[in-house]
N, C-alpha and C positions, 0 to 999 in steps of 0.2 A: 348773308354773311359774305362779305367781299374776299378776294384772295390776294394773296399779301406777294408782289413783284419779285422776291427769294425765298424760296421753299426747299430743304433739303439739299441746298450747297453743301452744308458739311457732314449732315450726317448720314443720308439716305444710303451711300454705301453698304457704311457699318450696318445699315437696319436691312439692304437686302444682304447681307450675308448671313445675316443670323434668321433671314425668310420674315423679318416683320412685317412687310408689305404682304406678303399672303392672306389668302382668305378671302379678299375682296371683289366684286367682276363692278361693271358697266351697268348689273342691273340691282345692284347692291349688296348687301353681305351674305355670304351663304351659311349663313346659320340659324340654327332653330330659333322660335320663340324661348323655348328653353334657355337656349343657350343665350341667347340677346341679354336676358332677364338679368344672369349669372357675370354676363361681361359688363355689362353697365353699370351695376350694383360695386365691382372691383372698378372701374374706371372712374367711377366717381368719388370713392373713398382716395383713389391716387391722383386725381386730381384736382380737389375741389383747395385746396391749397395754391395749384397755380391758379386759378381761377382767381379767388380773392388778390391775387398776386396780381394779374390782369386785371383784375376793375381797380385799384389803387395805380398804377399804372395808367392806365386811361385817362382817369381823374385829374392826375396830377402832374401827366407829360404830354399827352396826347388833344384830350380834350380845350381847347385855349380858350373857346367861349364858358366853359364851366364854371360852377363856383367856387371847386377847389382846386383849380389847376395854380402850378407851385413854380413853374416853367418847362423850357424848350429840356430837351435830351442833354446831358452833361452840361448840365448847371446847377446851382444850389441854391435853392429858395430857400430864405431866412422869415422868421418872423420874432419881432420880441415881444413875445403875450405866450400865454399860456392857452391850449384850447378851452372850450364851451361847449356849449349843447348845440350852439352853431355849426361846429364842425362836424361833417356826418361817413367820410369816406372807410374810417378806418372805426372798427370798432375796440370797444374796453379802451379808451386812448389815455395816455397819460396826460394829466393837469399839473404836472408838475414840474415840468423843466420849457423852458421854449426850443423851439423845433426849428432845423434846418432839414430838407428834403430833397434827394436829387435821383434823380433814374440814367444811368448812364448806357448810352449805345456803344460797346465795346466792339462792333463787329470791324469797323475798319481801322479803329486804331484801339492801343490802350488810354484811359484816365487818370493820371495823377491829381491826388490828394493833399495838399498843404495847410497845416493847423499850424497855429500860431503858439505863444508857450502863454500858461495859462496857470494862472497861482494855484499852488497845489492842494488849497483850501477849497475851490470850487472844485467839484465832481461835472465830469463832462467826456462822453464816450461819441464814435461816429460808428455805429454799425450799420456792417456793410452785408445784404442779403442778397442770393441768389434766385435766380427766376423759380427753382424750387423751398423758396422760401427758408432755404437754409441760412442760419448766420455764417459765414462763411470765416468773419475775423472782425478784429476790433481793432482800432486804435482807441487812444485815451488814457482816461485817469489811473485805471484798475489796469489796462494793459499795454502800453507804452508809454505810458507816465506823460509827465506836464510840458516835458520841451516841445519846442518849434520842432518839424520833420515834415516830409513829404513822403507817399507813399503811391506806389503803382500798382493799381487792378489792370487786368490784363484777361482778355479772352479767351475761349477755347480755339488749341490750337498757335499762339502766336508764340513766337520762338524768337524775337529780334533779341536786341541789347539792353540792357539795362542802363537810363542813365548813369553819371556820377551823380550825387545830393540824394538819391533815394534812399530811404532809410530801412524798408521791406517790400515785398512782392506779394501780391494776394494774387493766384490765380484764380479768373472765376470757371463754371462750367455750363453756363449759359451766354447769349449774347447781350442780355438787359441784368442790370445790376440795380439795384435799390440800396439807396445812402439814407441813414437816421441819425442826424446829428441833435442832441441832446446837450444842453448849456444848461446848469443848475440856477436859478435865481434865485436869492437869498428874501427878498421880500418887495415891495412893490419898486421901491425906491433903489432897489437893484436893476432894472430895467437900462436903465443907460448904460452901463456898463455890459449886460448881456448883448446888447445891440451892438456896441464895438467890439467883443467878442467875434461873434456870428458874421461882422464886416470884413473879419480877415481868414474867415476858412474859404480855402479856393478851391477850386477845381477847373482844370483843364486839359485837352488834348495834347499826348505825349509829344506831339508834332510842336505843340504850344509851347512847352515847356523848357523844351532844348532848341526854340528858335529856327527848327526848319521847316519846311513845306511840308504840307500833308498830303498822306495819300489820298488816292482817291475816293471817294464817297463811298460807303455803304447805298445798295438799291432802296429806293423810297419803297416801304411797306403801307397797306391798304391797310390799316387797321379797323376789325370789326366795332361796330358801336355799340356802346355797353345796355343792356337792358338790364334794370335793374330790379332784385329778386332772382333772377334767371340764373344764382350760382344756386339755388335751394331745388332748380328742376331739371329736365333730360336736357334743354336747352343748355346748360351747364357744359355738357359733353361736346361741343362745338364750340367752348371758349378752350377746352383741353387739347382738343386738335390742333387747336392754332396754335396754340403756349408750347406744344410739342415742339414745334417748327425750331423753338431758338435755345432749347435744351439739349447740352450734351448726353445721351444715352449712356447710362453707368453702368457696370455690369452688374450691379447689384439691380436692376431695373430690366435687362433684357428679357425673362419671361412674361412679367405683366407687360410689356410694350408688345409682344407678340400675339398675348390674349386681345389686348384691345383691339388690336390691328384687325381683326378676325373681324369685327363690326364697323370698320371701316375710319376707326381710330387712329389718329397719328401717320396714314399713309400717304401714296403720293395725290390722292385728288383730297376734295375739301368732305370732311364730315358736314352733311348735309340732314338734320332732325329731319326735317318734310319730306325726304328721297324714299325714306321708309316706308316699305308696304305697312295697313293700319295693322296687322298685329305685330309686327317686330317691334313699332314704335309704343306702342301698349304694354311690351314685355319692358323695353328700355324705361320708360316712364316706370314699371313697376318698381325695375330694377334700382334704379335712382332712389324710391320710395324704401326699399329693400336697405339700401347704403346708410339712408339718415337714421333708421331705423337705429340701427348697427353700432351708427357713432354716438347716439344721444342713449343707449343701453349704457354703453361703453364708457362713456362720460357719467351717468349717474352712478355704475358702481366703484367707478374713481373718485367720485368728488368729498369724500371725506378725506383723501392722502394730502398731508399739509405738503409734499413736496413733490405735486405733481408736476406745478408748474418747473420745475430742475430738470424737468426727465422728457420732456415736451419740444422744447427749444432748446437750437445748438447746432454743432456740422451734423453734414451727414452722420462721420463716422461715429460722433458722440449717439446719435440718434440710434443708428444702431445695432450699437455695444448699449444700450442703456434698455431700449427695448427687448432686447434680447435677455437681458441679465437681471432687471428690475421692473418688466413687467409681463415679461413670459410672452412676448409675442416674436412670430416669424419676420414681420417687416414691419420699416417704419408708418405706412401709412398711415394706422389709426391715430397715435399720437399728433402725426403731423397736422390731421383734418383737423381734431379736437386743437390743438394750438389755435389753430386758422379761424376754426370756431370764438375758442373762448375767450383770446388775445392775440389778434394778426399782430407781427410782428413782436413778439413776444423777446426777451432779452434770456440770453445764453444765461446761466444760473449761478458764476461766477459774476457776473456784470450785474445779474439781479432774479432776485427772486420772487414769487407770485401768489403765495396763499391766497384763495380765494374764497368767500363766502356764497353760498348758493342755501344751505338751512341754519336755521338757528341750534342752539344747542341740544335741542331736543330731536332733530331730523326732521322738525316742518319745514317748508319754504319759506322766505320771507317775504314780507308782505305790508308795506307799511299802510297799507287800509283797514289794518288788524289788531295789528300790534307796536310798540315802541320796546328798544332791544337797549342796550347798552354793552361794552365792551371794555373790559377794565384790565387794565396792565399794571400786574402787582410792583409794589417797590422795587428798583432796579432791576426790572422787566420788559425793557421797555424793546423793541427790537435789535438786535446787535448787528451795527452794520459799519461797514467803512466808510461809507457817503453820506444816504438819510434814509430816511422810511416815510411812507404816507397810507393813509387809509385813503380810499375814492370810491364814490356813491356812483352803481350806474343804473338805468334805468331795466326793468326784467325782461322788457319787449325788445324794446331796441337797439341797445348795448351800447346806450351812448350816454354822456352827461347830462342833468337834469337840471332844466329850470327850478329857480327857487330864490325866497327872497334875498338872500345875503350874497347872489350870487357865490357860495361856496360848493365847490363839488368835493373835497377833499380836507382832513386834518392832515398835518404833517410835521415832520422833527421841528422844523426853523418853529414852528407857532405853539411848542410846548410849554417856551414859560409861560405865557399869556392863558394857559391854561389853570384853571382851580384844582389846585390839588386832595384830596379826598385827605382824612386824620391823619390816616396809615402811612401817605405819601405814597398811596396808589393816581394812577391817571386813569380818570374814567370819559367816554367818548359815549355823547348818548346818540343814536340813530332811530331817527323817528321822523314821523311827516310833520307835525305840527312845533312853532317855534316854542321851545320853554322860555320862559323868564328871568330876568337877573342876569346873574354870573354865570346861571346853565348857559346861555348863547354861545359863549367861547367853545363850549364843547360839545357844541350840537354839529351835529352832519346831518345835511338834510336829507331825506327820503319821501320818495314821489307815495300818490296814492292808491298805492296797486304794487305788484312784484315788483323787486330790485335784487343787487348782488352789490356785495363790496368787494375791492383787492388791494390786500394788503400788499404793498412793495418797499421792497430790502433791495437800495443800490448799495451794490459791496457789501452782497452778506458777510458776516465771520463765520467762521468753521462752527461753530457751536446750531447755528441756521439751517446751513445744509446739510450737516451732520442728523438732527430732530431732534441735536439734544438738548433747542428751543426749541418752545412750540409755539404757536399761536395762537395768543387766550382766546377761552368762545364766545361767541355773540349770544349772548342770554335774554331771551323775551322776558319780560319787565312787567307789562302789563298790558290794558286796549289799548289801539292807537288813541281813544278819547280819553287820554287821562285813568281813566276808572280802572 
């Protein structure tokens, strides 16, 4: 791992006053096996969020030879398509809107944001995340509505002027910012339009903006190269050292930044996996094993709460007051890992929400080498939202979209009428590997041959949503996957 040219310009103070660099010598950490096992287990549930944070980053600002890079540091790469099974950086992705993407280097100046005004019939949000994977704020449909405006992210630390023309402030509290911009398209032949849409969101440096000279550079950083797999092991905890480096320290965060320190986390020289004598790194490996443990318990005896995903993604603050209050935990990290897990970059629960499929109605897993399910939305049942809703097929390994004949990874609002409706004037949605026949087509979502999960998503839920005082019908196993 290479060492990045700025290291604790801003924060190293604050972390030796509160003794975070403690614990550590010359010849490595001075704590037990024991104790390694205990720290690393806690450092990787707190950080494997920045981590995913960092490989999407890489990917799509860093890496320029790669196949998903999107461009350079504050800029916005647009595309008008919707993802594939092609796309592979980001998992659980949406298929449903086209993607604008930008990473921004706030360390020597701030970044202003400029959207254009946008008919108040199309739904269209730019969420804006923090190196700890917080949503930090939103512009758009659901939260500053459809006019033209500009808006200014600003760093930890910067205290200048505010243009005139800005319409709000988001400060962030790390040095790298991540932009999700989201344009609805109505159906194929909506595609030109999305494209001149996506043409005129800008972004530039605040120096740019107001036509003066900029300051001086931020120092060039060495960025580590991504191994990939390497967020599921101890190797993990050497992409969390680095990701330290450009996070403001919160004070809800100073005692776990002190524990990890103790093993050489987050301090002033580089976490080094190899440095470690063979049993501390034996205990750290276990402890890492310890952590997935923890989170995938953790996650299976959540995964029947239709509103988990509400309580998962959001600010800090929302994070938690929510954990605290709604799911009985001291801090946010489990939530945050399980988001990171089950949909990086997940949307605030006001902007949208996530029911997700992981067993069928009975509590088996699903499985389309097994079984074929269906999902039926009674008469004016259908999801209550302010924008649209989609069902989307992902694959149970990989957590990405699935090859398949009709190219479809998802059903959704816009393709409802095109749908057969059942006597009652229920809508039924069948999910199965093998294509049916007829008019079933329209309602088939395909499903690979082996595990899968579906998610459902509500952009602009309504109150009856997040409330549960809708729920979301079950996925009901049907029959074999052969027919029989």
């Amino acid at each position: 791992m290479t060492v990045p040219t700025q290291r604790f310009t801003r924060s190293v103070p604050a972390l030796l006053a509160a003794g975070l660099v403690a614990g550590c010598s010359a010849e490595g950490p001075d704590v037990s096996p024991e104790e390694a096992r205990d720290i690393a287990r806690e450092a990787w549930v707190y950080g494997f969020p920045m981590v995913m944070n960092y490989k999407t980053m890489h990917a799509y600002a860093v890496d320029a030879d790669g196949p998903e890079y999107k461009g350079p540091f504050n800029t916005l790469g647009c595309e008008a398509r919707v993802y594939t099974p092609q796309d592979r950086a980001v998992v659980t992705p949406n298929s449903d809107t086209p993607y604008c993407m930008g990473w921004f280097d706030l360390r020597a100046e701030p970044v202003v944001i400029s959207v254009p005004a946008i008919e108040e019939s199309r739904y269209y949000s730019v969420q804006l995340i923090d190196g700890y994977t917080h949503n930090f704020a939103y512009i758009g449909t659901l939260s500053t509505g459809s006019d033209a405006g500009s808006y200014l992210l600003t760093g930890p630390g910067w205290d200048g002027e505010v243009p005139e023309g800005i319409e709000d402030v988001f400060p962030v509290e790390s040095d790298f910012a991540f932009a999700i911009v989201r344009t609805q398209l109505f159906d194929a032949d909506d595609l030109t339009r999305v494209a001149e849409i996506q043409g005129r969101y800008l972004v530039e440096p605040l120096s740019t903006y107001q036509g003066t000279a900029p300051p001086a550079p931020a120092p060039d950083i060495d960025f580590p190269a991504w191994d990939d797999g390497a967020e599921f092991t101890a190797a993990s905890l050497e992409y969390v050292d680095f990701m330290l480096d450009f996070l403001t320290p919160s004070s809800q965060d100073v005692e776990i930044r002190e524990r990890i320190a103790a093993l050489g986390i987050g301090t002033e020289g580089r976490f080094d996996l190899d440095q470690l004598d063979p049993e501390t790194r034996e205990a750290v490996e276990e402890g890492v094993q310890d952590a997935r443990e923890t989170v995938s318990t953790w996650i299976e005896e959540n995964a029947a709460d239709p509103l988990l995903s509400t309580r998962i993604f959001g600010t800090r603050r929302f994070l938690a007051s929510t954990a605290r209050e709604a799911l009985g935990l001291a801090r946010i990290d489990i939530p945050r890992t399980t988001a990171a897990i089950r949909g990086l970059y997940g949307n605030s629960a006001a902007e949208a929400m996530y029911p997700t499929y992981l067993v069928d109605a009975e509590g088996r897993p699903l499985d389309g080498s097994t079984a074929r399910y269906e999902m039926r939305f009674a008469p004016d049942e259908l999801p209550p939202v302010k924008a649209f809703w989609s069902l989307t097929m992902y694959d149970g390994e990989t957590q990405l979209l699935i090859e398949n004949p009709l190219d479809r990874y998802l059903i959704n609002s816009s393709m409802v009428d095109d749908i057969p409706r059942e006597a009652d004037g229920a809508l039924v949605i069948l999910v199965q590997r093998d294509q049916p026949e007829g008019e079933d087509r329209a309602r088939w979502l395909p499903a690979p041959d082996g595990p899968f999960y579906v998610t459902l998503r509500l952009y602009g839920p309504e109150d009856s949503a997040l409330s549960g005082d809708w729920t979301p019908p079950p996925l009901e196993a049907v029959g074999s996957a052969d027919g029989n």
